[in-house]
C-alpha positions in Angstrom: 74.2 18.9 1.5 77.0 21.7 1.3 79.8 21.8 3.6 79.8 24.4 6.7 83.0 26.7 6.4 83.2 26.2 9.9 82.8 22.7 10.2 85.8 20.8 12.0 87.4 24.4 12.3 88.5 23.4 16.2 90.0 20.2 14.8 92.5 21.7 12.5 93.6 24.6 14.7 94.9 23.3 17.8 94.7 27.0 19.4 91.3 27.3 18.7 90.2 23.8 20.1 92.3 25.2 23.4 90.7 28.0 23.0 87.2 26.5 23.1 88.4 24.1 25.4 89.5 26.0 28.2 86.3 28.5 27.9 84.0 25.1 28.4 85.6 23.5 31.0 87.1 26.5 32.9 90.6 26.5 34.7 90.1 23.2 35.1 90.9 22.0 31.7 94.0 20.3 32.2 92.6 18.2 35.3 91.8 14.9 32.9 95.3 14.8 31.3 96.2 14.8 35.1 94.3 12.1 36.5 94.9 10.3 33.3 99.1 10.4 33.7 99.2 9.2 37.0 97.9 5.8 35.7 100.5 5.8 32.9 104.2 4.7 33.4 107.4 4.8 32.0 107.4 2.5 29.4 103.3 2.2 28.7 101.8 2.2 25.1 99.1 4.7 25.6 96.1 5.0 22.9 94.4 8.3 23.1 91.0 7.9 21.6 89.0 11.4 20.5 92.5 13.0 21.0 91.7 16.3 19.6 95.3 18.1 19.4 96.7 15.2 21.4 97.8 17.6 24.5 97.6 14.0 26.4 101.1 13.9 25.1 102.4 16.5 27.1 101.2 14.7 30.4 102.6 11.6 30.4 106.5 10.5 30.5 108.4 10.8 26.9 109.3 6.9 27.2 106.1 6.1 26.5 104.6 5.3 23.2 101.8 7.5 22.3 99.5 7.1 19.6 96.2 9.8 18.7 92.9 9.0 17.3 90.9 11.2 16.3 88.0 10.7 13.8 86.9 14.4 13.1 89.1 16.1 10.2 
């Protein structure tokens, strides 16, 4: 089966995957990294599963370890 040229395109452009991600969920897209950080503390190993870009990151205190997993290429 041939390969889509657009196939994983959000995945390896983290603009675009913002891009696509803010037009699905609305202004609202940053509410789950939210929620999600104020379960995690100082100090916390976190595993982000189906990361995309990992903008989890950016939510949660820098002494925590962080790791991404994301399947798609």
């Amino acid at each position: 089966m041939p390969q889509l040229p657009f196939k994983g395109y959000h995945y390896r452009r983290a603009w675009f995957y913002d891009l696509a991600d803010f037009l699905k969920r609305g202004l609202g897209y940053n509410t789950r990294f939210r929620i999600a950080a104020r379960y995690i503390t100082s100090g916390d190993a976190v595993v982000d599963v189906c990361s995309g870009p990992g903008r989890l990151q950016g939510f949660i205190p820098a002494a925590c370890g962080y790791t991404a997993v994301e399947a798609s290429p």
